[in-house]
C-alpha positions in Angstrom: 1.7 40.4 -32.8 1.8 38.2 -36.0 -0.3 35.2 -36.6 2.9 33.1 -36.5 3.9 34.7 -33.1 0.3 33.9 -31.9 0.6 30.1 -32.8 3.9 29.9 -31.3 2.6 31.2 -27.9 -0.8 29.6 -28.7 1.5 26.1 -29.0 3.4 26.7 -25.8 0.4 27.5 -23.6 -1.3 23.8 -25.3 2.5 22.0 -24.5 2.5 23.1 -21.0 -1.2 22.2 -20.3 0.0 18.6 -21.7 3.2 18.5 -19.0 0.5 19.9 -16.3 -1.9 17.1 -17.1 1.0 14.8 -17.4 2.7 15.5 -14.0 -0.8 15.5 -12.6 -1.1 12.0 -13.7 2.6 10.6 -12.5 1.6 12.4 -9.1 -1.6 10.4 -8.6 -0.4 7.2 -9.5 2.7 7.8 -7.5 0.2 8.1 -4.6 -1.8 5.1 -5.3 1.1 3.0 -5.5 1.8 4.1 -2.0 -1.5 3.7 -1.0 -1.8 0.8 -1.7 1.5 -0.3 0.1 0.4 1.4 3.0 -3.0 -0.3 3.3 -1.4 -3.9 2.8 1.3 -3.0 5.6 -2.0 -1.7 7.6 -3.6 -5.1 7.0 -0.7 -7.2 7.6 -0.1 -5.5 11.1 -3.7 -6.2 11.8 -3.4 -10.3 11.3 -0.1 -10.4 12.8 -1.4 -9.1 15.9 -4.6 -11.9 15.2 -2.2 -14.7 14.8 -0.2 -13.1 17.8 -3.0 -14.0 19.8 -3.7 -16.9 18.5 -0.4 -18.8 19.4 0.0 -17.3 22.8 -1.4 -20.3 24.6 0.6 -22.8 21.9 3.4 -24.6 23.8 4.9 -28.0 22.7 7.6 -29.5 20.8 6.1 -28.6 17.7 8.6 -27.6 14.7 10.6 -25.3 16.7 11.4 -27.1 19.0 10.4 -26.1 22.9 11.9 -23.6 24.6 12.3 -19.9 25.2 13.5 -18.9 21.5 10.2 -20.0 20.4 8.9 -16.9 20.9 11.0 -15.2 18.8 11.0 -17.4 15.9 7.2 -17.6 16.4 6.8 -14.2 16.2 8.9 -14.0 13.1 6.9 -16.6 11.5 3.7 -14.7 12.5 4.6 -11.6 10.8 5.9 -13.4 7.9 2.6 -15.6 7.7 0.5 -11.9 7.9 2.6 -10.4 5.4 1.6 -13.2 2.7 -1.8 -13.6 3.7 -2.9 -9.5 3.3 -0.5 -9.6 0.1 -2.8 -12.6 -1.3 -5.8 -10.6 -0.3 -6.1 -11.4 3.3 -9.4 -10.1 5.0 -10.6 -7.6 2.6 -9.0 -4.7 5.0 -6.0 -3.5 2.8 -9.4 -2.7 -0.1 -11.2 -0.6 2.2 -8.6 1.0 3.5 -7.0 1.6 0.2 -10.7 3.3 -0.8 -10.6 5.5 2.1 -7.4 6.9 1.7 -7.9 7.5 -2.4 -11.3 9.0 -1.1 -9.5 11.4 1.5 -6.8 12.8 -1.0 -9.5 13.4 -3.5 -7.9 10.7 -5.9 -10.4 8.9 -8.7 -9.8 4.8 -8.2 
């Protein structure tokens, strides 16, 4: 084998450790970006079933009006209300769980 042959090979086996480290790199923050969905989605079901709760005994006029389809738009307002409050940081729950699940996959925060 010539020296020129040997870079050439020497080259390619660099260029594909690059794309290995490369892909590695697009995988994990592919993974924390859905990670991190998941544990605000986590968090956002968690405080919609507190402010579930908390309106259960809440009857009256109030801005809906009275009724029977205040449960439904109540609920809807619930889960929109939890949806802004864990994406605005919420509780502190989407974080840990975020942790946890970059800790079980073995994925550097």
């Amino acid at each position: 084998m010539t020296s020129t042959a040997a870079a050439a090979t020497f080259s390619q086996s660099i260029g594909s450790i690059g794309d290995a480290e490369n892909a590695k790199a697009q995988s994990a923050l592919k993974f924390k970006a859905n990670a991190k969905s998941a544990s605000e989605q986590f968090e956002a079901t968690f405080v919609n079933a507190m402010f579930q709760h908390m309106f259960t005994d809440v009857d009256g006029e109030g801005p809906f009006g009275g009724g029977n389809s205040v449960k439904v738009w109540r609920s809807l307002l619930t889960d929109q209300y939890a949806k802004s409050f864990a994406k605005n940081g919420g509780l502190g729950i989407a974080s840990h769980v975020y942790d946890q699940l970059l800790k079980q996959q073995g994925v550097k925060a």
